[in-house]
VOBA-1610 file (N, C-alpha, C; in pm, whole numbers, padded with zeros to 5 digits, always signed):
BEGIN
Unk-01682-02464+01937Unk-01682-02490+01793Unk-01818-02454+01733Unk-01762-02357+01633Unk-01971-02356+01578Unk-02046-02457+01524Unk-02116-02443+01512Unk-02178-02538+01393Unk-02246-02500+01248Unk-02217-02537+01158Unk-02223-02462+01055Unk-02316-02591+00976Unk-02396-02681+01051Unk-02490-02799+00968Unk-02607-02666+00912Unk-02661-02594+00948Unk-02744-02470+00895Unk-02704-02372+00891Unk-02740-02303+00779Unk-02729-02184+00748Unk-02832-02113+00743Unk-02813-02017+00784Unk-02961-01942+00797Unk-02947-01778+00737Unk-02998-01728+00664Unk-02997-01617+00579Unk-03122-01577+00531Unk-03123-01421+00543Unk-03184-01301+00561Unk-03192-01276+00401Unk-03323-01289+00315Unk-03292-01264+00128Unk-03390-01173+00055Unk-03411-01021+00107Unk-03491-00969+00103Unk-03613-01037+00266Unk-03707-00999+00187Unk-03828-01061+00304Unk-03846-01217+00302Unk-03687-01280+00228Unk-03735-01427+00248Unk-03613-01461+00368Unk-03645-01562+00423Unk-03543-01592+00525Unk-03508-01761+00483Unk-03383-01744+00457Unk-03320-01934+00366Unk-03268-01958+00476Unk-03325-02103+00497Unk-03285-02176+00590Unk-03205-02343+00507Unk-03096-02314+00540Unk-03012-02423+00373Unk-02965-02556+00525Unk-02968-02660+00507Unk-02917-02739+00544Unk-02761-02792+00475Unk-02660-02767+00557Unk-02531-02800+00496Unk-02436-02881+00519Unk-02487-02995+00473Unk-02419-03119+00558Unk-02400-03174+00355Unk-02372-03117+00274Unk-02359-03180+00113Unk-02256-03287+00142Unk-02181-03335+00220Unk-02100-03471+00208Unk-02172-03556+00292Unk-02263-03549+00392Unk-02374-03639+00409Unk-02485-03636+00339Unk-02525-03604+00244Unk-02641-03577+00141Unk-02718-03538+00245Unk-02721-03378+00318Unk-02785-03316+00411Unk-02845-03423+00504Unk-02811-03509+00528Unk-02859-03587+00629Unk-02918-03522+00767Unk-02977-03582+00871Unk-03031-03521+00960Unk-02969-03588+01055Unk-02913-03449+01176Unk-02882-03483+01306Unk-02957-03376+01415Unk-02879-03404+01540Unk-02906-03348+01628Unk-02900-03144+01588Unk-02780-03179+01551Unk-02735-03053+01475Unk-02840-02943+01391Unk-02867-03037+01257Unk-02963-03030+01165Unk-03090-02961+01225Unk-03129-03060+01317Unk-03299-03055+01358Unk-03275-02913+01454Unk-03202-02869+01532Unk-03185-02746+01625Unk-03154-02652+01537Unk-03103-02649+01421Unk-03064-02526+01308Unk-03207-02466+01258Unk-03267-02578+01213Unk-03382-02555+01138Unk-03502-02485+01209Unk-03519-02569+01344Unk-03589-02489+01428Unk-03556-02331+01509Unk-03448-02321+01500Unk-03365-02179+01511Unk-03461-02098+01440Unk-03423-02122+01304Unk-03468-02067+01142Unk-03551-02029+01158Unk-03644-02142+01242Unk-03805-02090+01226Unk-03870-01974+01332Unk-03822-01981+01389Unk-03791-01891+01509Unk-03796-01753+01513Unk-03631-01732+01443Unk-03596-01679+01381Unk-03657-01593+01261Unk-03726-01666+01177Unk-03824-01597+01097Unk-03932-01560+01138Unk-03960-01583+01248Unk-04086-01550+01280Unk-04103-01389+01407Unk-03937-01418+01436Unk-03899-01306+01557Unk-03894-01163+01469Unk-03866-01163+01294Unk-03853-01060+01205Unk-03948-01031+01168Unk-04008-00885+01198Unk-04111-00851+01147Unk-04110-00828+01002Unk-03990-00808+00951Unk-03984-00801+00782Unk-03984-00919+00695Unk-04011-01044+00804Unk-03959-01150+00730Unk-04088-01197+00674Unk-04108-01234+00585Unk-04270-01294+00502Unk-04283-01432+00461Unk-04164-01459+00425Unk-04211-01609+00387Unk-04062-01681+00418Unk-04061-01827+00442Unk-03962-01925+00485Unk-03929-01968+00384Unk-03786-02020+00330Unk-03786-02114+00204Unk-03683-02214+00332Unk-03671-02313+00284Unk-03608-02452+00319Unk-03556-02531+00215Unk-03412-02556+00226Unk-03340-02616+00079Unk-03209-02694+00138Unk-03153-02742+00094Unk-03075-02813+00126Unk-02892-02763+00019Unk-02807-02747+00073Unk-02673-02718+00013Unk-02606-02809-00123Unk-02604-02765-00203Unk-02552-02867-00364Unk-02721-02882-00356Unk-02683-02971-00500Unk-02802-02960-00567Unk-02817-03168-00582Unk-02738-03182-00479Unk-02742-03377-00518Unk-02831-03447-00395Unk-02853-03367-00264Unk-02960-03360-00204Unk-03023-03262-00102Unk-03185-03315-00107Unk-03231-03189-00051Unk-03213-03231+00128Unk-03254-03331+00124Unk-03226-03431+00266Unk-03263-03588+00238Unk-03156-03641+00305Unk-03173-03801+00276Unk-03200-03884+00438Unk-03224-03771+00522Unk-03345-03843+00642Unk-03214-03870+00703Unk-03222-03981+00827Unk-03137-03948+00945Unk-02975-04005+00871Unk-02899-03997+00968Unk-02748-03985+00934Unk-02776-04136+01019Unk-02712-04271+00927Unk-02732-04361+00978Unk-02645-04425+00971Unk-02455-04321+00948Unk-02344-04361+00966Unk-02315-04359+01095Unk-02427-04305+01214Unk-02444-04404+01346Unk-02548-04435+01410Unk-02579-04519+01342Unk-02738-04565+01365Unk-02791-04537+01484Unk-02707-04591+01631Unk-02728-04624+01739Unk-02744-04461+01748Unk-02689-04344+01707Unk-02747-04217+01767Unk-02852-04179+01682Unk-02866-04249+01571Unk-03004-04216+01491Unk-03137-04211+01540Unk-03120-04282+01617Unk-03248-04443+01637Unk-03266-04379+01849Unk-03159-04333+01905Unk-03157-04392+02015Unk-03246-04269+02055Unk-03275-04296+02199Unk-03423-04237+02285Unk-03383-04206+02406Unk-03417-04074+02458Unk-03407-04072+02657Unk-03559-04078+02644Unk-03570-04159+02711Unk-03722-04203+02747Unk-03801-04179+02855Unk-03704-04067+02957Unk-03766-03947+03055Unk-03765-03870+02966Unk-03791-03782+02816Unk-03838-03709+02769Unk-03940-03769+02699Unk-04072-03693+02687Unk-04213-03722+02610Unk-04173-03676+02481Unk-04085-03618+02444Unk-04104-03572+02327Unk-03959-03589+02269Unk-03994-03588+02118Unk-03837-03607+02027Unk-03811-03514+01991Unk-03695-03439+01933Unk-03653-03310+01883Unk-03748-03290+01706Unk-03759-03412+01632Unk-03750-03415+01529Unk-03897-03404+01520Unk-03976-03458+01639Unk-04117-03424+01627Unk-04167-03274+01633Unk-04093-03247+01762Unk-04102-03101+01806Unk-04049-03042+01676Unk-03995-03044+01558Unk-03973-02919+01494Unk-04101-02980+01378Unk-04157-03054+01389Unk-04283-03070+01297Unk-04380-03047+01353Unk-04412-02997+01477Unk-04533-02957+01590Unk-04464-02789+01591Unk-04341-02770+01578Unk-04311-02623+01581Unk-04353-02587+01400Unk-04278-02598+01273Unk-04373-02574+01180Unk-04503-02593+01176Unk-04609-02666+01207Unk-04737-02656+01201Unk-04779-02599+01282Unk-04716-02490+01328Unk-04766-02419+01414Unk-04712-02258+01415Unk-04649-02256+01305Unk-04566-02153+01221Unk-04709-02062+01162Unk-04717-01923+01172Unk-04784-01858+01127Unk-04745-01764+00959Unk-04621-01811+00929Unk-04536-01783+00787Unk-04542-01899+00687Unk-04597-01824+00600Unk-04587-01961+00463Unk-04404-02001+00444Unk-04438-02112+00423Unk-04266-02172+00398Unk-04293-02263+00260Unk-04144-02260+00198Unk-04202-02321+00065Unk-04022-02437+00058Unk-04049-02538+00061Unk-03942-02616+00015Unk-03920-02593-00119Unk-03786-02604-00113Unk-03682-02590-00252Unk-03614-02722-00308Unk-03689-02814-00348Unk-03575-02968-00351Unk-03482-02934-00449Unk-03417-02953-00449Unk-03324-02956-00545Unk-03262-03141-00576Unk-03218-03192-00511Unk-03198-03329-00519Unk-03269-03425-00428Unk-03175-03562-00370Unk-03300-03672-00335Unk-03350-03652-00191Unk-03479-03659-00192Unk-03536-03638-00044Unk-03573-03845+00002Unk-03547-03774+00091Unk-03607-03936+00166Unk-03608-03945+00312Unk-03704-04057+00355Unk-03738-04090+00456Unk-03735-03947+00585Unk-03658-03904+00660Unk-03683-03781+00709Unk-03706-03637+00644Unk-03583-03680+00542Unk-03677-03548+00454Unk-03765-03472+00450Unk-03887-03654+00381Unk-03993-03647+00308Unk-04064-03562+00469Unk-04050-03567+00567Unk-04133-03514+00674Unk-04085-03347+00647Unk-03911-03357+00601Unk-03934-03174+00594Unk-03996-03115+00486Unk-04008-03196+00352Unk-04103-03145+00240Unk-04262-03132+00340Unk-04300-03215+00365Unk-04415-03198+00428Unk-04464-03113+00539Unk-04369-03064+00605Unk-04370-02971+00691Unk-04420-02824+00679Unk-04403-02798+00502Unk-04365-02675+00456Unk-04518-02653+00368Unk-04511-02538+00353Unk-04692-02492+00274Unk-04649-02551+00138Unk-04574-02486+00087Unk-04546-02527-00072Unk-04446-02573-00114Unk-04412-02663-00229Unk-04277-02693-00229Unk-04246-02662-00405Unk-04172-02667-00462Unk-04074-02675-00591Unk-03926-02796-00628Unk-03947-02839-00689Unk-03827-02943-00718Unk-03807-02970-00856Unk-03623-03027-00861Unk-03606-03004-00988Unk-03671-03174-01056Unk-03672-03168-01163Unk-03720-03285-01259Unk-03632-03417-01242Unk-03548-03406-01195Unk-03473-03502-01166Unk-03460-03594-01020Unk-03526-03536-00921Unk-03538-03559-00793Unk-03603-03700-00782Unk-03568-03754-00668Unk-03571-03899-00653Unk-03630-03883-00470Unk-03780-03958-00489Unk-03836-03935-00350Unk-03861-04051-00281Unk-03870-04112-00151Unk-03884-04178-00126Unk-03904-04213+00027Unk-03953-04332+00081Unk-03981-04381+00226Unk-03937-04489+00275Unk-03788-04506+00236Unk-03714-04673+00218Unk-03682-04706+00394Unk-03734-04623+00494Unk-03691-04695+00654Unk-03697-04888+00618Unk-03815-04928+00607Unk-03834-05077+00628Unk-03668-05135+00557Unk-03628-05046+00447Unk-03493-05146+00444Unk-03417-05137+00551Unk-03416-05098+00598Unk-03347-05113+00738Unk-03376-05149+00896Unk-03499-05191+00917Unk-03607-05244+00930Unk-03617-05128+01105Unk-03707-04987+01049Unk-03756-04916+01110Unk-03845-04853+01008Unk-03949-04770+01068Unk-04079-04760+00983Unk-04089-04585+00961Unk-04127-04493+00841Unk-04132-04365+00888Unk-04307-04282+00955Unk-04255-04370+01080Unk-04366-04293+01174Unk-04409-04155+01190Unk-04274-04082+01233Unk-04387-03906+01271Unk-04383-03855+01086Unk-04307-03890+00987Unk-04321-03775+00841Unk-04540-03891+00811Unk-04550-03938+00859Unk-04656-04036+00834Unk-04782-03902+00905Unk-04730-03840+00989Unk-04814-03784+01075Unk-04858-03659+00957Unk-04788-03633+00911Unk-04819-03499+00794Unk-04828-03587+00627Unk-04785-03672+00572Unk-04785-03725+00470Unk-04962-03760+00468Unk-04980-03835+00551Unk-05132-03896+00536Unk-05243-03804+00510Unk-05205-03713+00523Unk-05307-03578+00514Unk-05295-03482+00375Unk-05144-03545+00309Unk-05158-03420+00205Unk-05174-03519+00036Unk-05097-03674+00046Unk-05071-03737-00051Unk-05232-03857-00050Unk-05287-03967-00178Unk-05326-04037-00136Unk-05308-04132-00044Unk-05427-04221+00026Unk-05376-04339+00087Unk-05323-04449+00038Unk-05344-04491-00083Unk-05287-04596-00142Unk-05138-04587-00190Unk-05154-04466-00215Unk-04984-04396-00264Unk-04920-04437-00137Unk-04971-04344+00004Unk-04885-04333+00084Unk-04831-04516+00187Unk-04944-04577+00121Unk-04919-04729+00178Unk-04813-04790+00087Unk-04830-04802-00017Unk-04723-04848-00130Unk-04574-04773-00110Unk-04557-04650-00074Unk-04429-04597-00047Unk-04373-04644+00087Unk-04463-04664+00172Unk-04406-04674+00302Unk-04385-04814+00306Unk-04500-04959+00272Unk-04439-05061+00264Unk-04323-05126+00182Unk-04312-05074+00058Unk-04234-05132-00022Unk-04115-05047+00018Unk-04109-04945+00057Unk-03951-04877+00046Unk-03917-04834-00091Unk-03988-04821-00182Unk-03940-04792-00305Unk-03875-04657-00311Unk-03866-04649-00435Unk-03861-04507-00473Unk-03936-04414-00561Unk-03953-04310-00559Unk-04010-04218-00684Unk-04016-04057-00784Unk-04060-04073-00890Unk-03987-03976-00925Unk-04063-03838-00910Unk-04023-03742-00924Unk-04072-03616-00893Unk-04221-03583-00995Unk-04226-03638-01049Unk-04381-03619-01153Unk-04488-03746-01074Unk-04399-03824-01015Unk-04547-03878-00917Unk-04587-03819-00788Unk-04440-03731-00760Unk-04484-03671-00592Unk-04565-03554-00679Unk-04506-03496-00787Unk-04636-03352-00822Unk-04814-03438-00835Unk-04817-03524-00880Unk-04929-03583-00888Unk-05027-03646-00783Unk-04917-03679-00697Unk-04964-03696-00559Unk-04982-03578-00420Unk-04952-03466-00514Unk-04996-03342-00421Unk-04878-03338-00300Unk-04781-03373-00354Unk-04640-03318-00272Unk-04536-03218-00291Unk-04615-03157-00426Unk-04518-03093-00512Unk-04637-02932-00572Unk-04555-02854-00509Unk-04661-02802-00626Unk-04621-02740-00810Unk-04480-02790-00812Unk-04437-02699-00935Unk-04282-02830-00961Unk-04266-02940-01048Unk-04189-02946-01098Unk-04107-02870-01245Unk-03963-02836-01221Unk-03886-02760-01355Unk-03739-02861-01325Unk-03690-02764-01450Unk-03556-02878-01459Unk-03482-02772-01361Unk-03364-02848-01279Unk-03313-02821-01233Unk-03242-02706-01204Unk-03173-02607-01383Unk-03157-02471-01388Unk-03250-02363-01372Unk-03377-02459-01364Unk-03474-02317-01386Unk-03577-02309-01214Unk-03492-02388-01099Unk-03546-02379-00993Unk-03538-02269-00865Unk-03404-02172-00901Unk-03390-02098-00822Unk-03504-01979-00858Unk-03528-01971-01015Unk-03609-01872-01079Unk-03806-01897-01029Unk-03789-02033-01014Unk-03918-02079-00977Unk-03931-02050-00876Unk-03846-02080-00768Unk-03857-02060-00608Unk-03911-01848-00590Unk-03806-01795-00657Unk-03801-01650-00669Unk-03931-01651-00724Unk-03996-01641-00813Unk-04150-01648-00852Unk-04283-01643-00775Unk-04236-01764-00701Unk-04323-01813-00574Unk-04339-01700-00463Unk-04230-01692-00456Unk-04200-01576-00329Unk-04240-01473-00362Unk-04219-01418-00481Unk-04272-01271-00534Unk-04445-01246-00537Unk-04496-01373-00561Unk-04659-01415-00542Unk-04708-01411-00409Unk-04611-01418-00270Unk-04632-01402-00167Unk-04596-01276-00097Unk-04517-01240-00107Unk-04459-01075-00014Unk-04547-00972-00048Unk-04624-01009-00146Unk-04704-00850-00220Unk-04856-00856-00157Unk-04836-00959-00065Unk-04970-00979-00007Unk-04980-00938+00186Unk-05149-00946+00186Unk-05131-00891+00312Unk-05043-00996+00399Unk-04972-00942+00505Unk-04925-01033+00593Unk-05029-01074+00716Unk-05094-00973+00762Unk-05139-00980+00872Unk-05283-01125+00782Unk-05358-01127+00687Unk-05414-01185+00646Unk-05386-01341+00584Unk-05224-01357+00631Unk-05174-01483+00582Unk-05125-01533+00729Unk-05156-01450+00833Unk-05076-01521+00928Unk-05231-01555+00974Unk-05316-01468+00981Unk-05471-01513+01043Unk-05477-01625+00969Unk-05500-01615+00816Unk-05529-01741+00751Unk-05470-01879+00811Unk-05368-01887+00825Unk-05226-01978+00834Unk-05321-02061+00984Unk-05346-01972+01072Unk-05370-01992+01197Unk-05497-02079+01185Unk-05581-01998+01125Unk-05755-02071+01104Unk-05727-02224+01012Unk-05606-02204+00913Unk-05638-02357+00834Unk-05593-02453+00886Unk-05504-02413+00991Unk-05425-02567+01119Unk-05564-02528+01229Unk-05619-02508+01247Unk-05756-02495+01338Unk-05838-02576+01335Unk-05910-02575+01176Unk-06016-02625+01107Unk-05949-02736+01063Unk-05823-02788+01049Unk-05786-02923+00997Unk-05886-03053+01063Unk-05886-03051+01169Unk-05949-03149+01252Unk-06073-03156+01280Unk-06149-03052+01264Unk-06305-03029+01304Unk-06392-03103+01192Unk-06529-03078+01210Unk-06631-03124+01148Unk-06730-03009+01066Unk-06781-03034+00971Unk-06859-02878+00871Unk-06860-02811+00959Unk-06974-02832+01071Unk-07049-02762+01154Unk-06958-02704+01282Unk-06847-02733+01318Unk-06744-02667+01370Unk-06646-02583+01306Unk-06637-02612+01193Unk-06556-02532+01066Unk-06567-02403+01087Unk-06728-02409+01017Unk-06844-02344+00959Unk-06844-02214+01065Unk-06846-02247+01228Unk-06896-02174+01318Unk-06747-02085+01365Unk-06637-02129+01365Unk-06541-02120+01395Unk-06472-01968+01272Unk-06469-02021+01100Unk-06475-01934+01065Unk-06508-01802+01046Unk-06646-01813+01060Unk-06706-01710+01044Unk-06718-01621+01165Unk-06664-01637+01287Unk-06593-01596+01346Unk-06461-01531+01320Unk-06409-01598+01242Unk-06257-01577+01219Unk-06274-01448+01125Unk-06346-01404+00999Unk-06331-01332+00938Unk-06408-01225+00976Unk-06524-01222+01051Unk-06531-01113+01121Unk-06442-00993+01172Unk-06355-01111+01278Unk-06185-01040+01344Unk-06105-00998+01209Unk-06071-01067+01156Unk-06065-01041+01028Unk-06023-00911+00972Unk-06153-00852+00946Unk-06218-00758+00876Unk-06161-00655+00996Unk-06181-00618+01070Unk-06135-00529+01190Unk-05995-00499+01207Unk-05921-00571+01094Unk-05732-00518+01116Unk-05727-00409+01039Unk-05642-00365+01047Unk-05547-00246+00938Unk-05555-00268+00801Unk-05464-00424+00805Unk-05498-00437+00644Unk-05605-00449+00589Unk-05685-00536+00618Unk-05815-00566+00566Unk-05849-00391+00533Unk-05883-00303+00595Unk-05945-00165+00629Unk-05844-00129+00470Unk-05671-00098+00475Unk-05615-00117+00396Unk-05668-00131+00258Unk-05664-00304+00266Unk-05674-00358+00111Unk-05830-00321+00061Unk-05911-00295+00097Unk-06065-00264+00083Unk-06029-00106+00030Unk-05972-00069+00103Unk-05957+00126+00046Unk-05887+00114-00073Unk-05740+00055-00075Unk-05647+00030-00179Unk-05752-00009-00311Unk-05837-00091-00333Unk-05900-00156-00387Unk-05996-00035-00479Unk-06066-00028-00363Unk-06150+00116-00370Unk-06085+00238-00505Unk-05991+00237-00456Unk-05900+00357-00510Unk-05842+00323-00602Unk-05848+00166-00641Unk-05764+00127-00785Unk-05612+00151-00788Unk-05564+00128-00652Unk-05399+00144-00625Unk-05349+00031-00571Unk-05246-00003-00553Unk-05163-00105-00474Unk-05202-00074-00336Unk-05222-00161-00224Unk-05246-00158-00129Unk-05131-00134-00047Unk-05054-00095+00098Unk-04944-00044+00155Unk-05026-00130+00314Unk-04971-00239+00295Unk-04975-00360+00381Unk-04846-00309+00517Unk-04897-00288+00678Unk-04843-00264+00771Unk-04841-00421+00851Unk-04935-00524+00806Unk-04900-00633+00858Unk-04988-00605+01029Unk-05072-00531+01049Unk-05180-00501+01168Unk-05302-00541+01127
//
């Protein structure tokens, strides 16, 4: 039997990775989490492919976090494995050398909020409803905590996670979870925008980049500092770089080989 919880599609140089579970409000399963990581894979195995989008099927959600119409497989653990699937595809995106840009379209929550966070950039419509409600059910959202704490405030991210509330899409743009709220008709045009701001650029210089800014996340100035400037050295020595410097030179569009 196939499985058809992801869809995965080839859109020009973007590669859509749609979660399609719209009568579970894209909920997350076993299913889900192996599609997505496919995707990424997948986009990354195409040399034509440039940027990731991530969205969810209908427009009523983008993901509403685990499927907890059976809890006991939600929740449950082999505990001879070190690792969870759901972690591993958030240790496999941050470790993705392709910009990816979430598409919300409707309500994200609790696992979700870890796939908004997963992703370089995101877009959502004005109506979107965000949130970290585990404690109502009295489990906590531990690994989306592992990427949230780093991009939103701390006080924000304590108030969402203890209270379980909810919120609306002009506090996640404000809290640096968002980079572009529009109303809902005008999000496929936004997403397309985004993407068009990305493909026209070097690749080989977004995947170096991509690589050096999960590098330097953890270090200190003086490891940064030493590490970079290293980095752009190598840099400077590809195709494109050589490329975009001549292109430049010459007052033409540059013809990016991605070397």
């Amino acid at each position: 039997m196939t499985d058809n919880s992801v869809l995965l599609e080839k859109r020009g140089q973007a590669f859509w990775i749609t979660i399609n579970r719209p009568d579970k409000r894209n909920a997350l399963n076993a299913g889900v989490i192996a599609g997505i990581a496919r995707g990424y894979r997948e986009a990354h195995d195409d040399k034509d492919v440039r940027v990731i989008v991530l969205t969810g099927a209908d427009d009523k959600a983008f993901c509403a976090g685990a499927d907890l119409q059976n809890s006991g497989a939600a929740f449950s653990m082999d505990f001879s494995r070190p690792n969870v699937d759901y972690a591993d595809l958030l240790r496999l995106s941050q470790n993705a050398t392709k910009p990816a840009i979430a598409r919300v379209g409707g309500v994200c929550m609790a696992g979700g909020m870890g796939l908004l966070c997963m992703t370089d950039m995101a877009v959502a419509g004005d109506q979107v409803i965000f949130g970290l409600p585990e404690v109502k059910v009295g489990v906590f959202p531990m690994q989306v905590l592992s990427l949230l704490q780093s991009i939103a405030p701390p006080r924000l991210v304590n108030e969402w996670a203890l209270t379980g509330e909810p919120f609306d899409a002009k506090t996640a743009q404000a809290a640096g979870l968002l980079n572009y709220v529009v109303p809902t008709a005008e999000l496929d045009a936004k997403v397309d925008w985004l993407i068009g701001r990305i493909v026209d650029k070097s690749p080989t210089a977004i995947r170096r980049g991509k690589y050096a800014m999960r590098a330097i996340a953890s270090m200190s100035f003086d490891e940064s500092i030493a590490y970079t400037e290293s980095q752009i050295a190598l840099l400077a020595m590809t195709e494109d770089a050589k490329e975009g410097l001549k292109a430049f030179g010459e007052k033409r569009k540059p013809t990016w080989t991605g070397r």
